[in-house]
TORPA-4810 file (N, C-alpha, C, O; in nm, 3 decimals):
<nodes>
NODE_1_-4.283_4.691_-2.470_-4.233_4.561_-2.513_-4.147_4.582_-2.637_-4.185_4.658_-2.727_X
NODE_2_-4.035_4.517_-2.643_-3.910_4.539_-2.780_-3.971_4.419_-2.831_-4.067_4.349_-2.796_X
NODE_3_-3.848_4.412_-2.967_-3.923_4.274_-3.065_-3.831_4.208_-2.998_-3.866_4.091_-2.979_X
NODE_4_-3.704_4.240_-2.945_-3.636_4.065_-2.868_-3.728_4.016_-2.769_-3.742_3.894_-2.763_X
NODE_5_-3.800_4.096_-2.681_-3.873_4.045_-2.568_-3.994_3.953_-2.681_-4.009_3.836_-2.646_X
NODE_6_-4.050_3.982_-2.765_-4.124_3.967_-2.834_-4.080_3.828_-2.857_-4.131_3.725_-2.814_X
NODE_7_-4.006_3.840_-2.911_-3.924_3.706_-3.007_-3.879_3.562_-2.939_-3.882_3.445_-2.978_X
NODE_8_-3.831_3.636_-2.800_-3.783_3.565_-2.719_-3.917_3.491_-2.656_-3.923_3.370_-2.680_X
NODE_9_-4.006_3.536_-2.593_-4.101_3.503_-2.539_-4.179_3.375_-2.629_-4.214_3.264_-2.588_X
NODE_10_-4.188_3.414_-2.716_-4.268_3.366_-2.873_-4.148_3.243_-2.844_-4.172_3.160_-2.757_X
NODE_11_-4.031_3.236_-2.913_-3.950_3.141_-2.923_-3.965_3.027_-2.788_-3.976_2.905_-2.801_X
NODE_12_-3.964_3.084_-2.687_-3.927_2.998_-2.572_-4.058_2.924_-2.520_-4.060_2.817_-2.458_X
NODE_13_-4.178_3.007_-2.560_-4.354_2.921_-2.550_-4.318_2.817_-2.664_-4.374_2.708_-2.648_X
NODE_14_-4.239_2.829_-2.771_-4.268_2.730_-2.861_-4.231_2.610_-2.840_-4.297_2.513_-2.879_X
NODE_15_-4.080_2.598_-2.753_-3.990_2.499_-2.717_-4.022_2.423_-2.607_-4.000_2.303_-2.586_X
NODE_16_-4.095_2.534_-2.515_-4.149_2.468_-2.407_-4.286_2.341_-2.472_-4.288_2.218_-2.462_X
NODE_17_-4.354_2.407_-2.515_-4.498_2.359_-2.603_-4.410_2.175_-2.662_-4.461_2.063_-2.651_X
NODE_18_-4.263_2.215_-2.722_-4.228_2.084_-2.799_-4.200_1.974_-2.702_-4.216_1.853_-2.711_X
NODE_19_-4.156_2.046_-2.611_-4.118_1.967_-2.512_-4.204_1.904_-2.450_-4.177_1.787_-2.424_X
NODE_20_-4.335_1.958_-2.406_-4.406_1.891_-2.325_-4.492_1.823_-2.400_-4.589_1.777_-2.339_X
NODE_21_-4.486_1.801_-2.527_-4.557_1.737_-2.609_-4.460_1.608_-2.634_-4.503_1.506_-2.687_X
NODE_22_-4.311_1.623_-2.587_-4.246_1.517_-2.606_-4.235_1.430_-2.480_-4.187_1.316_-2.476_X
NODE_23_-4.291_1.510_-2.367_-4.296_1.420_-2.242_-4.450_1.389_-2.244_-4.472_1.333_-2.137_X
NODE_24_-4.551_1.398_-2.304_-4.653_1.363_-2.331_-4.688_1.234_-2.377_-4.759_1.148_-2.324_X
NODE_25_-4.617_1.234_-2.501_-4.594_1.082_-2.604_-4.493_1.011_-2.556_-4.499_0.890_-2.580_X
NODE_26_-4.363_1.066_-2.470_-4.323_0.965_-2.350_-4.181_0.926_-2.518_-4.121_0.822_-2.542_X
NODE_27_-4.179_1.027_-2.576_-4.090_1.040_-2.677_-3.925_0.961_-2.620_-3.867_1.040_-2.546_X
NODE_28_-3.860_0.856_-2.636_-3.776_0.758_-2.645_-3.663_0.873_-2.559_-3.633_0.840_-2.444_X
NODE_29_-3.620_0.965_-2.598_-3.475_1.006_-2.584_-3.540_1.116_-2.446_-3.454_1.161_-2.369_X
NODE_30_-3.663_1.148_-2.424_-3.742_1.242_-2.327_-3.686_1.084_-2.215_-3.573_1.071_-2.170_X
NODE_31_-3.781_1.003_-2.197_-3.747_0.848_-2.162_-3.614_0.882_-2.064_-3.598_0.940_-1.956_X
NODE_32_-3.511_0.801_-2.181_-3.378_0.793_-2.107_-3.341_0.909_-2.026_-3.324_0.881_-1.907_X
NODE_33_-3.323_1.032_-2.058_-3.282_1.176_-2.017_-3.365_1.183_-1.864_-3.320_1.243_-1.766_X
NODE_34_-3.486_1.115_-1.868_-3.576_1.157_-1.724_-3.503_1.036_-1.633_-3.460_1.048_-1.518_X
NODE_35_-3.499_0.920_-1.715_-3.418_0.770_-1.577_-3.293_0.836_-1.585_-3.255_0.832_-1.468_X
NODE_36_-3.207_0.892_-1.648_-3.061_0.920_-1.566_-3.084_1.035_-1.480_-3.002_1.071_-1.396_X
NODE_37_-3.152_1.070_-1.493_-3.192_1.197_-1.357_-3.241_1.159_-1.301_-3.275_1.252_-1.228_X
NODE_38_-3.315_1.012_-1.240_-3.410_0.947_-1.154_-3.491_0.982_-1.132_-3.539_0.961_-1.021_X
NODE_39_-3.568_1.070_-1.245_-3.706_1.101_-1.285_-3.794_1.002_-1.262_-3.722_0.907_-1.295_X
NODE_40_-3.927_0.937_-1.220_-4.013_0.892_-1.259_-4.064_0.871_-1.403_-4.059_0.977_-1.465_X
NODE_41_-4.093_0.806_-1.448_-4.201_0.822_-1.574_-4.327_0.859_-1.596_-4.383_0.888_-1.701_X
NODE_42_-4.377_0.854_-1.456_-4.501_0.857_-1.404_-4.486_1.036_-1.371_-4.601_1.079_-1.355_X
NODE_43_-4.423_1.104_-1.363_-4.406_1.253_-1.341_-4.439_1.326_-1.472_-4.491_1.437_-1.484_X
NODE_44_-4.399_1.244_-1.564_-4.371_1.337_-1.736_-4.517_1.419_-1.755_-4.519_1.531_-1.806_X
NODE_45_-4.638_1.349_-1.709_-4.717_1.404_-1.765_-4.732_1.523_-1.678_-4.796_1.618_-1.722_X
NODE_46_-4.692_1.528_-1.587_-4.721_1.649_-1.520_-4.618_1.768_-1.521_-4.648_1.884_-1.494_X
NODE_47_-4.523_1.734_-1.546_-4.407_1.795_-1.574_-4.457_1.880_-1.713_-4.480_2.001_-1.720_X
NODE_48_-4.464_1.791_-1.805_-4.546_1.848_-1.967_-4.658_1.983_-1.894_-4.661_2.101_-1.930_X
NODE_49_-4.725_1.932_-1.807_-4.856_2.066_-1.792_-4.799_2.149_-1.702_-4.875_2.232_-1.652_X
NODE_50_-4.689_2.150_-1.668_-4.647_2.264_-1.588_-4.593_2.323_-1.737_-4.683_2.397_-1.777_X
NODE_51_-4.498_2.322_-1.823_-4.430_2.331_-1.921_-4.536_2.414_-1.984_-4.532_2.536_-1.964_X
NODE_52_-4.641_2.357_-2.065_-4.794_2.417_-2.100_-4.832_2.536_-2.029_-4.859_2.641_-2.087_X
NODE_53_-4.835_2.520_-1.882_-4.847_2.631_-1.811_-4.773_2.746_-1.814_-4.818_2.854_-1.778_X
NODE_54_-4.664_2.731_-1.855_-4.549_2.822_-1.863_-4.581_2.901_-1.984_-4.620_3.018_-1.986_X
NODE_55_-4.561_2.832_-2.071_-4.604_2.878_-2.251_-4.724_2.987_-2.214_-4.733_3.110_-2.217_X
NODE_56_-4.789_2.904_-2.188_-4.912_3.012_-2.191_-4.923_3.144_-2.133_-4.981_3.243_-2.177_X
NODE_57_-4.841_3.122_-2.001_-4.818_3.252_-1.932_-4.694_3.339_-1.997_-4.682_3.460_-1.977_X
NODE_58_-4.627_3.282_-2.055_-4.554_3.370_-2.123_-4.622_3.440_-2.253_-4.594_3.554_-2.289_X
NODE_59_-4.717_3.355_-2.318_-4.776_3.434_-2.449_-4.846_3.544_-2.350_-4.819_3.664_-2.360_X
NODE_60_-4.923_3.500_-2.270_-5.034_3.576_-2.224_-4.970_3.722_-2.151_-5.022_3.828_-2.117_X
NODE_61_-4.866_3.680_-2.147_-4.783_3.827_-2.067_-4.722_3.927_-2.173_-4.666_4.034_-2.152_X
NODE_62_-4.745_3.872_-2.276_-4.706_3.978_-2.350_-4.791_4.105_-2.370_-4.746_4.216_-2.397_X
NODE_63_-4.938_4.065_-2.351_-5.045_4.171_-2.300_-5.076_4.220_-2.147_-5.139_4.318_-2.106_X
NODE_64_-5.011_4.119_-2.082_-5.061_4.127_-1.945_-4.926_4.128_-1.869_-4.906_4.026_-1.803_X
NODE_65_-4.806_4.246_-1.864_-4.741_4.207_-1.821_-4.654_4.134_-1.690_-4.547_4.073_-1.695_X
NODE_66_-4.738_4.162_-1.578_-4.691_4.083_-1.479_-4.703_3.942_-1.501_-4.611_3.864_-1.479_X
NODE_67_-4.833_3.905_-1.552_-4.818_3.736_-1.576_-4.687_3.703_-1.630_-4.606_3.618_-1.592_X
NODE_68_-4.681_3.810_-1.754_-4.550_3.748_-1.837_-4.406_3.717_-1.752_-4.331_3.621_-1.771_X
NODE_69_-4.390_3.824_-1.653_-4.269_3.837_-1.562_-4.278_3.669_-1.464_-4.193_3.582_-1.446_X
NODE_70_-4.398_3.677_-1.425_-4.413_3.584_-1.296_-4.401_3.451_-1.395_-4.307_3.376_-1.370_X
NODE_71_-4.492_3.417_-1.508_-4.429_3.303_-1.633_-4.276_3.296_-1.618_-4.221_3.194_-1.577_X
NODE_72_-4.207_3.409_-1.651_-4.066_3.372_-1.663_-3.978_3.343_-1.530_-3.869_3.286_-1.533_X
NODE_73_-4.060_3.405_-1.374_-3.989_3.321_-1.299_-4.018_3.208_-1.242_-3.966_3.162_-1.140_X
NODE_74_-4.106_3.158_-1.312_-4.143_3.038_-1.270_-4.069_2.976_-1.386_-4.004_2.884_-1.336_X
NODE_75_-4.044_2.979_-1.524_-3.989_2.864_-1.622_-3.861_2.853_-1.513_-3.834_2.758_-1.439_X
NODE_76_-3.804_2.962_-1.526_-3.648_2.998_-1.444_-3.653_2.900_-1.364_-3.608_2.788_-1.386_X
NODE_77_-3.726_2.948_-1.235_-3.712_2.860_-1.139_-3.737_2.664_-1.169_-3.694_2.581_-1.089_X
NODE_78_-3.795_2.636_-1.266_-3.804_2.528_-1.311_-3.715_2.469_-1.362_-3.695_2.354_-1.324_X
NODE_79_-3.642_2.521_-1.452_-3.511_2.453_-1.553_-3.400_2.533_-1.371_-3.291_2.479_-1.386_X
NODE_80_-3.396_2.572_-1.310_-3.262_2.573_-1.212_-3.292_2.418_-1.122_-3.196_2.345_-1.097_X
NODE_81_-3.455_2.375_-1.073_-3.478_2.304_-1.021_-3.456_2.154_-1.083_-3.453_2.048_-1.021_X
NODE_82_-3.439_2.183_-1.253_-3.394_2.043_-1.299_-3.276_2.029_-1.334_-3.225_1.919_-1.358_X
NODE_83_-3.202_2.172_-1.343_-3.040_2.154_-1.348_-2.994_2.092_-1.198_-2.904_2.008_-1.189_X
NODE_84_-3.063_2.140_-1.092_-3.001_2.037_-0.955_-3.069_1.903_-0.920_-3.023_1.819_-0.843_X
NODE_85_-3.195_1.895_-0.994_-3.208_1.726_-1.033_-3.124_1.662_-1.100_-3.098_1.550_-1.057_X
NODE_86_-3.070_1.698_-1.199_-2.974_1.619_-1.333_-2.835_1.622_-1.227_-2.792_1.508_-1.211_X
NODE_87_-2.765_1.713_-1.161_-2.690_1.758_-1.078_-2.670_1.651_-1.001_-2.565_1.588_-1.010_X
NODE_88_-2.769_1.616_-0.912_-2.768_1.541_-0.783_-2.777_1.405_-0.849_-2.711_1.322_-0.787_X
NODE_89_-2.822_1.368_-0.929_-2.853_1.202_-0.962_-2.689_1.207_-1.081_-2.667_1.107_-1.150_X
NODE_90_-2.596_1.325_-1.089_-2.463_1.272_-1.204_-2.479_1.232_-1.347_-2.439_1.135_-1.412_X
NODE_91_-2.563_1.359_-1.380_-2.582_1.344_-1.478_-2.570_1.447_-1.536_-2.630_1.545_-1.492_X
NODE_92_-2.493_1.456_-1.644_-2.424_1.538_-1.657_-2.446_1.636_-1.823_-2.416_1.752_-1.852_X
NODE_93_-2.500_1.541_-1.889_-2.589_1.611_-2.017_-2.687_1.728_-1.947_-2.777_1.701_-1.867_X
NODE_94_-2.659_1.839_-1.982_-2.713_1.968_-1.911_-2.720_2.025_-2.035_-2.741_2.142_-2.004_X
NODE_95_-2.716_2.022_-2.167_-2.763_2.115_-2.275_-2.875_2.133_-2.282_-2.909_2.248_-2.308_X
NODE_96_-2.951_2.058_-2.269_-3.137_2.101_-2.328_-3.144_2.154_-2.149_-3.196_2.265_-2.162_X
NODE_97_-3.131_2.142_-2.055_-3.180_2.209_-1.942_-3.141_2.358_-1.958_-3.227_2.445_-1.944_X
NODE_98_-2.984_2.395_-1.995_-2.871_2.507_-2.002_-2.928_2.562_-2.106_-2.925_2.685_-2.112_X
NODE_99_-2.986_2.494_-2.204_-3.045_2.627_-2.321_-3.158_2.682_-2.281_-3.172_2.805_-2.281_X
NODE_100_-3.261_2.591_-2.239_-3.368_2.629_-2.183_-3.419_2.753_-2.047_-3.504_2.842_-2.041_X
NODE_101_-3.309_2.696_-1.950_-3.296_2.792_-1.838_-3.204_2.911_-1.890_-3.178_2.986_-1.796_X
NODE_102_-3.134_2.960_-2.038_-3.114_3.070_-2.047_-3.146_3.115_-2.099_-3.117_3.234_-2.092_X
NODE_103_-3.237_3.070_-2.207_-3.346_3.109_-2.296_-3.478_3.219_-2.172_-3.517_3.335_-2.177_X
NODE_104_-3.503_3.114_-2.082_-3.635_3.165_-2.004_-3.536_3.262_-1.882_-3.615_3.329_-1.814_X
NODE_105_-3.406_3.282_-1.844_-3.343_3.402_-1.808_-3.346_3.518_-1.879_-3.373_3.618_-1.812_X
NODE_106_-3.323_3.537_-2.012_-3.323_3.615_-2.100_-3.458_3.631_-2.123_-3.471_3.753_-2.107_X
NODE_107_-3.549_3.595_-2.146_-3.716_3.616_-2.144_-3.761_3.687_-1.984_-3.869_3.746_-1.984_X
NODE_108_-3.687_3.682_-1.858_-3.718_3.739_-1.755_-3.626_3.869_-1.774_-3.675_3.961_-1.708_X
NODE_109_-3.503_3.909_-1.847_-3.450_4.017_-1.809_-3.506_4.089_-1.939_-3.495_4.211_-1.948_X
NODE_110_-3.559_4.023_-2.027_-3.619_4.129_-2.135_-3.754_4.206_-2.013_-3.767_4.323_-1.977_X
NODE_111_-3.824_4.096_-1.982_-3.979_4.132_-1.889_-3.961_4.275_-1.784_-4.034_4.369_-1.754_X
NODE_112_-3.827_4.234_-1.752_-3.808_4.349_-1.659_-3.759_4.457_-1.706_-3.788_4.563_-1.651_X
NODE_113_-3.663_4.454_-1.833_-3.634_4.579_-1.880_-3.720_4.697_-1.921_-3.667_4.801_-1.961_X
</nodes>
C-alpha cells in the first residue's frame, strides 16, 4: 500500500461518510439535486447506507485488501450508475457525481496497482 492509496482511500471514506450523513438529515441542496434526477426522497436513506457501506469497505481494505478493491468497484459502479440517473432525467449538474466517481476511480487504480 503507497500513502496516495492511503490518502486517497482515507479521503474518499470521508466524503462518502459527509454525504450520506447529508442524505440522512435530508440536507436542503441533497433535496433538490435528488428531484432533478427524479430521485425519490424516500430512497436517500438507503442510498446514505449504501454510501456507509462503501466507506467502510474502503477503510477496511486497507488491511484486507480485496475488500478494499471490491469497496472501490462498487463506489465506481455507484457514482457511473448516478451519472446515468442525472443523465437520463437532464440534468446536468454532474460535479459532485464527476468528483466523486473519480475520486473512487483513482482509489480502484491505486487498489490494483
Amino acid at each position: 500500500m503507497t500513502v496516495a492509496h492511503l490518502v486517497v482511500n482515507v479521503v474518499l471514506a470521508v466524503a462518502l461518510c459527509g454525504s450520506a450523513a447529508a442524505d440522512f438529515v435530508r440536507y436542503e441542496r441533497i433535496l433538490v439535486g435528488m428531484a432533478n434526477a427524479g430521485v425519490p426522497e424516500s430512497w436517500l436513506t438507503g442510498l446514505g447506507l449504501v454510501k456507509v457501506a462503501g466507506a467502510l469497505g474502503l477503510l477496511v481494505g486497507l488491511w484486507v485488501p480485496v475488500l478494499g478493491i471490491a469497496a472501490s468497484v462498487g463506489v465506481v459502479l455507484f457514482f457511473v450508475a448516478a451519472l446515468f440517473v442525472h443523465l437520463r432525467a437532464r440534468d446536468y449538474a454532474l460535479g459532485p457525481v464527476a468528483a466523486f466517481g473519480l475520486l473512487a476511480a483513482a482509489a480502484l487504480a491505486l487498489g490494483l496497482a
